[in-house]
N, CA, C and O atoms as a Tinker XYZ file with bonds, in Angstrom:
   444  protein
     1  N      0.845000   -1.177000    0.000000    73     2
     2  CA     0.000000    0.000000    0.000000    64     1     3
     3  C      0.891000    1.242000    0.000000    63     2     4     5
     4  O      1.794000    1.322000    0.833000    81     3
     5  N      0.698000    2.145000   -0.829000    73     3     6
     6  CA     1.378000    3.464000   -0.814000    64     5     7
     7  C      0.958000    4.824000    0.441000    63     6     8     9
     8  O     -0.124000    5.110000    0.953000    81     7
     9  N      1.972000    5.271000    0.566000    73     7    10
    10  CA     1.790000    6.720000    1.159000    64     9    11
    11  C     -0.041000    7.350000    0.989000    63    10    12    13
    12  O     -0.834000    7.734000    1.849000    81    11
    13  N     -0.154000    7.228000   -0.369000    73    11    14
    14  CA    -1.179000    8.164000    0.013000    64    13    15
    15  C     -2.565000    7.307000   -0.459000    63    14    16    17
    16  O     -3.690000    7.692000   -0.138000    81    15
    17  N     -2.374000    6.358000   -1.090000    73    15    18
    18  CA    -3.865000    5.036000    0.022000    64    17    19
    19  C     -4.022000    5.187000    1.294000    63    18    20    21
    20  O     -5.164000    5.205000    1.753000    81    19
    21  N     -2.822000    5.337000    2.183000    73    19    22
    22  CA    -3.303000    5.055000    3.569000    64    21    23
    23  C     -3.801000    6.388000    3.762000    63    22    24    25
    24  O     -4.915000    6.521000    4.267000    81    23
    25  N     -2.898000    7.733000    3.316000    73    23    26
    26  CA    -3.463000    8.875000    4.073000    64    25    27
    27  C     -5.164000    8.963000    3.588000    63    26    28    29
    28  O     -6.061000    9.373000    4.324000    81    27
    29  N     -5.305000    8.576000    2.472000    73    27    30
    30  CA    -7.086000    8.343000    1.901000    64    29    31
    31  C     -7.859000    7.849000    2.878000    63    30    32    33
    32  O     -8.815000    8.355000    3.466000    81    31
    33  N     -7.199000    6.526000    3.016000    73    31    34
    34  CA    -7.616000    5.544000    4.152000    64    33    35
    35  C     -8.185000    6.100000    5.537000    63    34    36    37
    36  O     -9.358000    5.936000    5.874000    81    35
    37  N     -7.336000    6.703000    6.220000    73    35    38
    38  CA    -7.336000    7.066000    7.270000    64    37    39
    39  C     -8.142000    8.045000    7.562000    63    38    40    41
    40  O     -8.803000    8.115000    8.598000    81    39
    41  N     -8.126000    9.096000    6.394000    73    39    42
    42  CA    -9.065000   10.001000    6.469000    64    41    43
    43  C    -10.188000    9.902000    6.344000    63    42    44    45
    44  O    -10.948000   10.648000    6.961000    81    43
    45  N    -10.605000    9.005000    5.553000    73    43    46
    46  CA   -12.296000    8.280000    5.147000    64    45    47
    47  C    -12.391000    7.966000    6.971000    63    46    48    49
    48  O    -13.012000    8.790000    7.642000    81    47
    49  N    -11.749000    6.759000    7.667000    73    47    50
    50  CA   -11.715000    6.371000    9.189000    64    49    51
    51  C    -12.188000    7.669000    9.928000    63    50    52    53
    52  O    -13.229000    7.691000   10.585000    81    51
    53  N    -11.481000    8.590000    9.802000    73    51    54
    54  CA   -11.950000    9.746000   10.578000    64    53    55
    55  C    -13.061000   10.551000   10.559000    63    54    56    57
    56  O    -13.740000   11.022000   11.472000    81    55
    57  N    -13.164000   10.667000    8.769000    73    55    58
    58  CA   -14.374000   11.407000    8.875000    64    57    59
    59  C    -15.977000   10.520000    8.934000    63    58    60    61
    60  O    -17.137000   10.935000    8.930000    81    59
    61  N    -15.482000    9.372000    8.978000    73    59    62
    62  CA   -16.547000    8.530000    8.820000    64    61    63
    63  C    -16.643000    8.247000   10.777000    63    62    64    65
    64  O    -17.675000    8.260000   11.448000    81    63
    65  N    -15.660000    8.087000   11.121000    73    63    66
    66  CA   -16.036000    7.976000   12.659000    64    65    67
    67  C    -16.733000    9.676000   13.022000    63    66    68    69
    68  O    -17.936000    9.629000   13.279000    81    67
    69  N    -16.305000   10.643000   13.048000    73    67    70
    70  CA   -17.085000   11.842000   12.766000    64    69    71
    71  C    -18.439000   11.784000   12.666000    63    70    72    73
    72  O    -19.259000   12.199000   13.486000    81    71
    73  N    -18.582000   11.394000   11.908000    73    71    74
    74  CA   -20.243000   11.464000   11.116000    64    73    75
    75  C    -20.876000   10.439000   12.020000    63    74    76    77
    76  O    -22.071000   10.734000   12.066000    81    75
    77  N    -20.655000    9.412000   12.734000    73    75    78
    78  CA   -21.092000    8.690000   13.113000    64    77    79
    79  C    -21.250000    8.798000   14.716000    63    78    80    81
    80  O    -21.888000    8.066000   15.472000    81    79
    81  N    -20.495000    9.901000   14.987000    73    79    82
    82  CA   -20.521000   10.070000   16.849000    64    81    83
    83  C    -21.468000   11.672000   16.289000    63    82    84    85
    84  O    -22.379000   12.128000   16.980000    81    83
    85  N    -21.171000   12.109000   15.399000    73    83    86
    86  CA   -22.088000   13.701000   15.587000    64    85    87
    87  C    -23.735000   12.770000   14.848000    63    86    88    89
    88  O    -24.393000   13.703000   14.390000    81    87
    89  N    -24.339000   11.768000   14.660000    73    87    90
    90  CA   -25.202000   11.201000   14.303000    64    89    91
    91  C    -26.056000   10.889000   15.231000    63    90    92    93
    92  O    -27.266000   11.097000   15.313000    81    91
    93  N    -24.955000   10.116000   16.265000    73    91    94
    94  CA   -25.633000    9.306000   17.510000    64    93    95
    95  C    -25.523000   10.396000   18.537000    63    94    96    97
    96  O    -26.054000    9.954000   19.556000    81    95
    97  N    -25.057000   11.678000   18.757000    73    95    98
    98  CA   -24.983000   12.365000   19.721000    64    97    99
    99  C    -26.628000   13.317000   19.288000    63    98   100   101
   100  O    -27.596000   13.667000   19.963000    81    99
   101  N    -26.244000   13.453000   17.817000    73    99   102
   102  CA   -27.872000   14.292000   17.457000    64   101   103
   103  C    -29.238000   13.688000   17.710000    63   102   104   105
   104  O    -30.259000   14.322000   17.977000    81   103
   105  N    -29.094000   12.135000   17.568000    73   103   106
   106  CA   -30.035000   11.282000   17.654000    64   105   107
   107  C    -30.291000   10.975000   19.718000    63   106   108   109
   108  O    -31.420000   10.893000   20.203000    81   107
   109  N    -29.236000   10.882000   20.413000    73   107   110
   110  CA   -29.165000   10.771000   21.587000    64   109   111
   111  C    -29.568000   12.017000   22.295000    63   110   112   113
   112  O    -29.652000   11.836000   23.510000    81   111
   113  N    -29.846000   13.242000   21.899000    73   111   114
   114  CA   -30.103000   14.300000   22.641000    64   113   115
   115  C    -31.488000   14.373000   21.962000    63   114   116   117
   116  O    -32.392000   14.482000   22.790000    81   115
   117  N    -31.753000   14.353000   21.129000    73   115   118
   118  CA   -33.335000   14.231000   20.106000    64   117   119
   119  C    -34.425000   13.369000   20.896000    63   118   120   121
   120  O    -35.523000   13.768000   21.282000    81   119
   121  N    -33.827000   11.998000   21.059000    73   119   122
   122  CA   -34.587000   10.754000   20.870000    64   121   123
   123  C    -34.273000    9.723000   22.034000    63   122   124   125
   124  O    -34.989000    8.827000   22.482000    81   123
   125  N    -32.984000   10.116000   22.394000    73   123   126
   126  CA   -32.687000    8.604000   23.358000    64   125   127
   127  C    -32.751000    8.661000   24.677000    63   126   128   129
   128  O    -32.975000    7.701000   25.415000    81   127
   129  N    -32.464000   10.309000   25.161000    73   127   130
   130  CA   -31.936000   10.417000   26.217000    64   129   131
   131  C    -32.717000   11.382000   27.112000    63   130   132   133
   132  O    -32.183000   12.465000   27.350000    81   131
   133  N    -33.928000   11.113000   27.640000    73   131   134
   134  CA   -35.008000   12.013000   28.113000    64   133   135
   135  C    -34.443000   13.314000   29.059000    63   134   136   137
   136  O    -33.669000   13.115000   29.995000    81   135
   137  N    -34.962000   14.750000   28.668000    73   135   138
   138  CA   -34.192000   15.690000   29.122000    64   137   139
   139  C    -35.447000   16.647000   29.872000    63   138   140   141
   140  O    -36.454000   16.762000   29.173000    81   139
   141  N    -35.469000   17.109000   30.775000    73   139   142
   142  CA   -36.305000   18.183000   31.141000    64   141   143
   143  C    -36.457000   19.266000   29.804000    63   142   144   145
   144  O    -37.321000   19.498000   28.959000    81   143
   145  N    -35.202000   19.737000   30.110000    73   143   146
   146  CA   -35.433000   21.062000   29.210000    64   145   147
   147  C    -34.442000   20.846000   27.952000    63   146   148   149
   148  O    -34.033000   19.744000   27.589000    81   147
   149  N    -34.122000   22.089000   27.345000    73   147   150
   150  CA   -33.156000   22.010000   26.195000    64   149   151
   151  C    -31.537000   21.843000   26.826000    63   150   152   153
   152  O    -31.022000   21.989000   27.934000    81   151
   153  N    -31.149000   21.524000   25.709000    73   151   154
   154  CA   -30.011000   21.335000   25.682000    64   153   155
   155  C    -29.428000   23.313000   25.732000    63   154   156   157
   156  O    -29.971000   24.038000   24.899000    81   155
   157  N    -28.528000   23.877000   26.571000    73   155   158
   158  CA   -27.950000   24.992000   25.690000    64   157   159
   159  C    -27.709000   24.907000   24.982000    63   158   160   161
   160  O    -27.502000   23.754000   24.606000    81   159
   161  N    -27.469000   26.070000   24.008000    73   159   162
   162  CA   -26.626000   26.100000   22.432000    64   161   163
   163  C    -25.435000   26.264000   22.939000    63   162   164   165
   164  O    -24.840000   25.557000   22.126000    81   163
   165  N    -24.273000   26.796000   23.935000    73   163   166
   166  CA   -22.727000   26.108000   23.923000    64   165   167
   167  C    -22.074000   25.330000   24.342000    63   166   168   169
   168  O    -20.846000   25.287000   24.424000    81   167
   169  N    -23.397000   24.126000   24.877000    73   167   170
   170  CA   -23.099000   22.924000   25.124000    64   169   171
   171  C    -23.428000   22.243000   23.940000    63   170   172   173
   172  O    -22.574000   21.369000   23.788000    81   171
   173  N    -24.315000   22.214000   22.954000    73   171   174
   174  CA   -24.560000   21.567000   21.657000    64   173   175
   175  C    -23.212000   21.863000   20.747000    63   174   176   177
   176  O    -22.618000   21.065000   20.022000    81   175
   177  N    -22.855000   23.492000   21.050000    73   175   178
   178  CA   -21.538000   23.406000   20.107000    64   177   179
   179  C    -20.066000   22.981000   20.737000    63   178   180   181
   180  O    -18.984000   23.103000   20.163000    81   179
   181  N    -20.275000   22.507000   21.923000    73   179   182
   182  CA   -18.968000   21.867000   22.577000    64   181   183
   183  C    -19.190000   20.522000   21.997000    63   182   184   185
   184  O    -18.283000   20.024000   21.329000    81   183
   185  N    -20.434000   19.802000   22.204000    73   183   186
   186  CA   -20.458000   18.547000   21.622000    64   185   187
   187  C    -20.640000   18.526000   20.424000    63   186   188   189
   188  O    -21.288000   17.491000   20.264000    81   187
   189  N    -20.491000   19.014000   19.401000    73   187   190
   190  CA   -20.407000   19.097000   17.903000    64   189   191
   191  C    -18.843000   19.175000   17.514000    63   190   192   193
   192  O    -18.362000   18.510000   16.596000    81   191
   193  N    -18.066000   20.114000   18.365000    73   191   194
   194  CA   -16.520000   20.632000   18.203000    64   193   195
   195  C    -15.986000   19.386000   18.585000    63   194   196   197
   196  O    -15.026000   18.999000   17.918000    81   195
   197  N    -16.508000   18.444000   19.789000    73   195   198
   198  CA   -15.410000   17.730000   20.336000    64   197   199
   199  C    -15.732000   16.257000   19.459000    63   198   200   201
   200  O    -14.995000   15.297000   19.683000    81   199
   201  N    -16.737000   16.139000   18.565000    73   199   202
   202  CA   -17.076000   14.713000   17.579000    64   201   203
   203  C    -16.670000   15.117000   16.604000    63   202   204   205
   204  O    -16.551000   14.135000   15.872000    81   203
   205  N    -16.124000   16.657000   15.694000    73   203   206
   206  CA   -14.979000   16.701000   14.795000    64   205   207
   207  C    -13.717000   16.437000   15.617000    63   206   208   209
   208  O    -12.858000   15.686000   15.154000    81   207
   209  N    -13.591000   16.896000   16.567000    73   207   210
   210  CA   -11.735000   17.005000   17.104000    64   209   211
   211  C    -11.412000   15.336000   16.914000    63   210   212   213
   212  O    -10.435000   14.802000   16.391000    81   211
   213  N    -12.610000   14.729000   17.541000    73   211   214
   214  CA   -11.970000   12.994000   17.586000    64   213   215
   215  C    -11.984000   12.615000   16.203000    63   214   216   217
   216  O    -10.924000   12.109000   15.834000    81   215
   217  N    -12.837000   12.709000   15.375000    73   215   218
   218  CA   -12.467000   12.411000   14.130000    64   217   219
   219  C    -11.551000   12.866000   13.453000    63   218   220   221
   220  O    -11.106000   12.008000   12.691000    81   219
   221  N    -10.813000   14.305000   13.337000    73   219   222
   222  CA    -9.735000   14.492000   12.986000    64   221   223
   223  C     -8.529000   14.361000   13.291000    63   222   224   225
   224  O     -7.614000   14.551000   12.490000    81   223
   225  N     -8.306000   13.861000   15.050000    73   223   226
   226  CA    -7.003000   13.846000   16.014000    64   225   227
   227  C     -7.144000   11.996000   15.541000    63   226   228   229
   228  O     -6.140000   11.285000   15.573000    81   227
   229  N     -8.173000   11.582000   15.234000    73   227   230
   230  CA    -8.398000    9.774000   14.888000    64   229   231
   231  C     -7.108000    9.870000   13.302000    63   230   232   233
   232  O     -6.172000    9.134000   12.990000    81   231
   233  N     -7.662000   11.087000   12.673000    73   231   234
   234  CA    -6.790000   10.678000   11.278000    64   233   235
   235  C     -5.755000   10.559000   11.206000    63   234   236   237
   236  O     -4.965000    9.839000   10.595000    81   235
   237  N     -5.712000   11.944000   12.430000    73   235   238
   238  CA    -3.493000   12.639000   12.107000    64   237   239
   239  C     -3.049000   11.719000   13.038000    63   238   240   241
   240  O     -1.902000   11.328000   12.823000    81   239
   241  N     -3.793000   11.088000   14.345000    73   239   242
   242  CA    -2.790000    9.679000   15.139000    64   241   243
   243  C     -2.780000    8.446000   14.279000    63   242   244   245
   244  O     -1.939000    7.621000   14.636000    81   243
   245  N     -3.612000    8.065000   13.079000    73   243   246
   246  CA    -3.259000    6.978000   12.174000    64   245   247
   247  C     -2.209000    7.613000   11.832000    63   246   248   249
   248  O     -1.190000    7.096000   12.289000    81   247
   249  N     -2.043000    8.522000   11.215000    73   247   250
   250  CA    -0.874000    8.969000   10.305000    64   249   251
   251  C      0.479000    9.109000   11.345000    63   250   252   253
   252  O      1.430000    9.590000   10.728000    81   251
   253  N      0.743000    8.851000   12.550000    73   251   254
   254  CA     1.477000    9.123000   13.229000    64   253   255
   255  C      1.731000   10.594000   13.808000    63   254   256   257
   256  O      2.733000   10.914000   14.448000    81   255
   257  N      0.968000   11.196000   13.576000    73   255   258
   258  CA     0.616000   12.963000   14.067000    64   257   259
   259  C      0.447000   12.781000   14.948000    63   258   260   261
   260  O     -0.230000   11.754000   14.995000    81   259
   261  N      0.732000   13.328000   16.324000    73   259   262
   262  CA    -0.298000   13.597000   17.486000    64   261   263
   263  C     -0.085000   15.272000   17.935000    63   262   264   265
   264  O     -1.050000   15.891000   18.381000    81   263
   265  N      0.892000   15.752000   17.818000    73   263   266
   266  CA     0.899000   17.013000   18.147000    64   265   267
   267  C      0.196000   18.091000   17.028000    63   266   268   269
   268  O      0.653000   19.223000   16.868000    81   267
   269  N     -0.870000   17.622000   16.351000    73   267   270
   270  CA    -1.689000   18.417000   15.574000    64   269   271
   271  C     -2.757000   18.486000   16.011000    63   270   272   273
   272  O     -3.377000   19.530000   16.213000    81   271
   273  N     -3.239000   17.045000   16.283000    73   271   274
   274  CA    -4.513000   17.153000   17.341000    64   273   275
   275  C     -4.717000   17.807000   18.655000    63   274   276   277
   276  O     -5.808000   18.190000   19.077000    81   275
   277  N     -3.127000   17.941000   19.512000    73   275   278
   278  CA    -2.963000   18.396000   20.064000    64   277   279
   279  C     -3.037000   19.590000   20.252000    63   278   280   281
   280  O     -3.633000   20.161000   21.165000    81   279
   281  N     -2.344000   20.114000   19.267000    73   279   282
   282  CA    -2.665000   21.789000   18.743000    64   281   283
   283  C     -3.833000   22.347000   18.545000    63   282   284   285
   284  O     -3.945000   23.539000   18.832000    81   283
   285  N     -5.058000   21.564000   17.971000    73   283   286
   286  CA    -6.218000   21.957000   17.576000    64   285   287
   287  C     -6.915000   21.705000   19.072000    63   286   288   289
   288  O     -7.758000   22.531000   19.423000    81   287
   289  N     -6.634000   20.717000   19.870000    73   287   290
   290  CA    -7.323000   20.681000   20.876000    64   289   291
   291  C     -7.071000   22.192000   22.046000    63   290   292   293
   292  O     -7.868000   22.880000   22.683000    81   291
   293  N     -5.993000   22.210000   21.936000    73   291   294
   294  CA    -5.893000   23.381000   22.625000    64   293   295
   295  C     -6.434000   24.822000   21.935000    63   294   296   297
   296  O     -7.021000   25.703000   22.564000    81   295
   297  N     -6.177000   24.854000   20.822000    73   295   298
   298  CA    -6.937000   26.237000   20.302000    64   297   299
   299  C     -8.512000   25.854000   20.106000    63   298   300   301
   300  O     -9.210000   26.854000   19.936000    81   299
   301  N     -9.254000   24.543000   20.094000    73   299   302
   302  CA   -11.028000   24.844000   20.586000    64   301   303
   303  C    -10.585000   24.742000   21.735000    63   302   304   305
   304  O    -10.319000   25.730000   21.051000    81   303
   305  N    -10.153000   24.592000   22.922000    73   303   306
   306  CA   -10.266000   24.954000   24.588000    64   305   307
   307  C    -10.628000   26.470000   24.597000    63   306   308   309
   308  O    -11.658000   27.077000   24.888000    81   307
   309  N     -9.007000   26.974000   24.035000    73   307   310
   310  CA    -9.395000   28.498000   24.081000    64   309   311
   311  C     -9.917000   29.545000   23.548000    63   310   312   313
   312  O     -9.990000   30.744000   23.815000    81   311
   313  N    -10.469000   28.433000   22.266000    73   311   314
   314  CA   -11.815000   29.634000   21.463000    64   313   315
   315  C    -12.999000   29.426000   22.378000    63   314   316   317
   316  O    -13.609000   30.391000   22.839000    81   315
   317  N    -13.354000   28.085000   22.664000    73   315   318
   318  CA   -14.906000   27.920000   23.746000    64   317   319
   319  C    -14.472000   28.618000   24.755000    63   318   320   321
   320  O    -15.147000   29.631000   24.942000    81   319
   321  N    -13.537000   28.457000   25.535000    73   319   322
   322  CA   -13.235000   29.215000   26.502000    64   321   323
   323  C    -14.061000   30.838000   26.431000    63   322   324   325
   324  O    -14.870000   31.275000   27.249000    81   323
   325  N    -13.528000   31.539000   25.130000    73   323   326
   326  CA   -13.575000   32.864000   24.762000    64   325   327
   327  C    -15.145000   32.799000   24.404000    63   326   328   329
   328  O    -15.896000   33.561000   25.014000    81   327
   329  N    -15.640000   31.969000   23.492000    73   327   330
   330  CA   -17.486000   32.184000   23.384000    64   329   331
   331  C    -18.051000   31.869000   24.779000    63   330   332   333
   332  O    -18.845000   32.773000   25.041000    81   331
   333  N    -17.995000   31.034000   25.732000    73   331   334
   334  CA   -19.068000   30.785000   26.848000    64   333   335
   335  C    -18.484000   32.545000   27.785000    63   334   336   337
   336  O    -19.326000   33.112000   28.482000    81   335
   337  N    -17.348000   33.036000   27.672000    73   335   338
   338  CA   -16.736000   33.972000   28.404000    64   337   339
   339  C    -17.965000   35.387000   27.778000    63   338   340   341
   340  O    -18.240000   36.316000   28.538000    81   339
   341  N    -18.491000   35.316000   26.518000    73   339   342
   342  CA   -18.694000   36.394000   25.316000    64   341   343
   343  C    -20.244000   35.899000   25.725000    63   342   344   345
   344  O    -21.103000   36.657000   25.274000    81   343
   345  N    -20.744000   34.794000   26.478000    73   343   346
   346  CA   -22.247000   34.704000   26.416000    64   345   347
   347  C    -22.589000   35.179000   27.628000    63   346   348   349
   348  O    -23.604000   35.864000   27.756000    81   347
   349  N    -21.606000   34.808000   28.900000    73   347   350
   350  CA   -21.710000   35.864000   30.036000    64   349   351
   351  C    -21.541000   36.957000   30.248000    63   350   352   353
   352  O    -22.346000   37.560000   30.958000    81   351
   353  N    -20.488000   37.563000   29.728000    73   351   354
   354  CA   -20.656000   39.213000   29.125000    64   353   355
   355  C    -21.907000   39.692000   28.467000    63   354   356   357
   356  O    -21.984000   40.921000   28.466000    81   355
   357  N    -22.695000   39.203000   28.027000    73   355   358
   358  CA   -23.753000   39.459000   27.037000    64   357   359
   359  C    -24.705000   39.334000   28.071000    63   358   360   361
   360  O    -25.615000   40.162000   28.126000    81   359
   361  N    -24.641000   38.528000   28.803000    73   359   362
   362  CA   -26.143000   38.631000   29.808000    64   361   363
   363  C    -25.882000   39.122000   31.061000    63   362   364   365
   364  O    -26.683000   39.516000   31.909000    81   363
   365  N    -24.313000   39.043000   31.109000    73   363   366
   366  CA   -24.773000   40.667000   32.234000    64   365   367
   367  C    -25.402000   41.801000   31.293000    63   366   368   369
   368  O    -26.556000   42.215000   31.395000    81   367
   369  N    -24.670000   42.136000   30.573000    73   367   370
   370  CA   -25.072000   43.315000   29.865000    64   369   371
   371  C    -26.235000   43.321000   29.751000    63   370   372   373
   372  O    -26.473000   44.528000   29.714000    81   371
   373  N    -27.244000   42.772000   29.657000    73   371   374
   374  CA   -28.725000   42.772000   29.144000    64   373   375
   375  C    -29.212000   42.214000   30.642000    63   374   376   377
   376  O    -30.243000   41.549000   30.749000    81   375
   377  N    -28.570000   42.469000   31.518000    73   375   378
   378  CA   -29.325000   42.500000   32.936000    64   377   379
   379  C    -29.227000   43.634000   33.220000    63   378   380   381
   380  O    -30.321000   44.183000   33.351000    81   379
   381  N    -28.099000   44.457000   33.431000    73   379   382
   382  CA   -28.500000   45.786000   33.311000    64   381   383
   383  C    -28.857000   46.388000   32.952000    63   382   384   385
   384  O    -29.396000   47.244000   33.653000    81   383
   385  N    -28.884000   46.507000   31.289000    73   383   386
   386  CA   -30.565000   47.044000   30.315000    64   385   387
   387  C    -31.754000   46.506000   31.236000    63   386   388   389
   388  O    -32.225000   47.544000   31.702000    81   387
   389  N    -32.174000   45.891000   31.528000    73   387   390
   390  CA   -33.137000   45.338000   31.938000    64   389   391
   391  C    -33.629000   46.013000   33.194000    63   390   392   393
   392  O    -34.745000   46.493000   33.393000    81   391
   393  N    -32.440000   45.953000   34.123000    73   391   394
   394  CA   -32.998000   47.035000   35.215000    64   393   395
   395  C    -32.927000   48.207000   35.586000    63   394   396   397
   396  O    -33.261000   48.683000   36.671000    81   395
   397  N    -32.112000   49.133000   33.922000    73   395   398
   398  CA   -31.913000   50.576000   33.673000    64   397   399
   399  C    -33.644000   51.003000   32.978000    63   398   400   401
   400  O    -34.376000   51.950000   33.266000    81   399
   401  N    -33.833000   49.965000   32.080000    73   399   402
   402  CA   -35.730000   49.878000   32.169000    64   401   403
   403  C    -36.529000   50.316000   33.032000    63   402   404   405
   404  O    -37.145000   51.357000   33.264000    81   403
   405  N    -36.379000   49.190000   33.516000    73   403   406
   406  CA   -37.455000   48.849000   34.894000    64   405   407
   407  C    -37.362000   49.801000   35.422000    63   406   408   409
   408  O    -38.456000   50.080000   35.911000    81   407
   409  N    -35.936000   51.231000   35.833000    73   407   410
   410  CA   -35.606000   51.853000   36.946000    64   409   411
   411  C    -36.191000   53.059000   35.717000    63   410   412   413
   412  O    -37.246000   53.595000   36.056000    81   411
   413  N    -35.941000   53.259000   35.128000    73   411   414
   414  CA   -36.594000   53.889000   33.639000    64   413   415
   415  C    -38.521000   54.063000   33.703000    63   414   416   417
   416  O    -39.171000   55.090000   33.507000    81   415
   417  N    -38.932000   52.946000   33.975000    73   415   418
   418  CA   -39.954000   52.887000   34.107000    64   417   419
   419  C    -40.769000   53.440000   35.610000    63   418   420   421
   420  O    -41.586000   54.356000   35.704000    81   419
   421  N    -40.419000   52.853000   36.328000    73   419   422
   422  CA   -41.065000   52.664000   37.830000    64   421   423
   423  C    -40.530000   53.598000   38.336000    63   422   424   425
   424  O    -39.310000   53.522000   38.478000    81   423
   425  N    -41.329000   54.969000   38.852000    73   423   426
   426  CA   -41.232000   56.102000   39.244000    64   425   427
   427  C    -40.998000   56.012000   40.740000    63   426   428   429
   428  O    -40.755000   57.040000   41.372000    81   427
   429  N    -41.077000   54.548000   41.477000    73   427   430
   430  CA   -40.411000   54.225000   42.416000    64   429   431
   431  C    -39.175000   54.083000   42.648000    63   430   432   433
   432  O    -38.677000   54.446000   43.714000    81   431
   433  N    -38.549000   53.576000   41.762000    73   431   434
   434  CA   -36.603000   53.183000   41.832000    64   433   435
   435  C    -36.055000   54.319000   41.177000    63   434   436   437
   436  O    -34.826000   54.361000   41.113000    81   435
   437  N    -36.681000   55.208000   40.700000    73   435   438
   438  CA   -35.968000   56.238000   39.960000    64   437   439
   439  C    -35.689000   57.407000   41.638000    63   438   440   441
   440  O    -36.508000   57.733000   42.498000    81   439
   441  N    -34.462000   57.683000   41.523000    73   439   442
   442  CA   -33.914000   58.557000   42.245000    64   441   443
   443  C    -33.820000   60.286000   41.956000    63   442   444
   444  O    -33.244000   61.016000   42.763000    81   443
């Protein structure tokens, strides 16, 4: 087998394991796995990010890579890091709209 059969190879392995954990994770939060409420949306996109990372850190460790997966794992740490950081900033912010309103409104809290 040549060089680049296997890298074919391997990559089909990955993206096909991919497709198959972001399948059963869509189907398991849908259908399998009874939930009160919703799922958040940056927990849906942590579990979407982390069923590509394994499928792609699956390709580059066939290929003998590991410090690529590595690399990518650490830069989604510190991009999610930076969005869940950017969704709490955002709702403070719109808590204080909220009670610059209210204090806006109600001729009681207004000073």
């Amino acid at each position: 087998m040549q060089h680049n059969d296997w890298l074919y190879i391997s990559w089909a392995i990955g993206a096909a394991f991919a497709a198959v954990l972001l399948a059963a994770s869509h189907l398991a939060a849908r259908h399998w796995v009874p939930a009160p409420e919703r799922i958040h949306l940056t927990n849906r996109y942590t579990a979407g990010t982390v069923c590509l990372w394994i499928g792609f850190a699956l390709w580059r460790i066939l290929n003998h890579d590991w410090q690529t997966p590595l690399g990518l794992l650490l830069i989604c740490i510190v991009g999610g890091a930076i969005v869940k950081l950017a969704y709490h900033v955002d709702y403070w912010v719109l808590s204080i709209r909220k009670a610059e309103k209210a204090e806006a409104v109600d001729d009681d809290l207004q000073m």
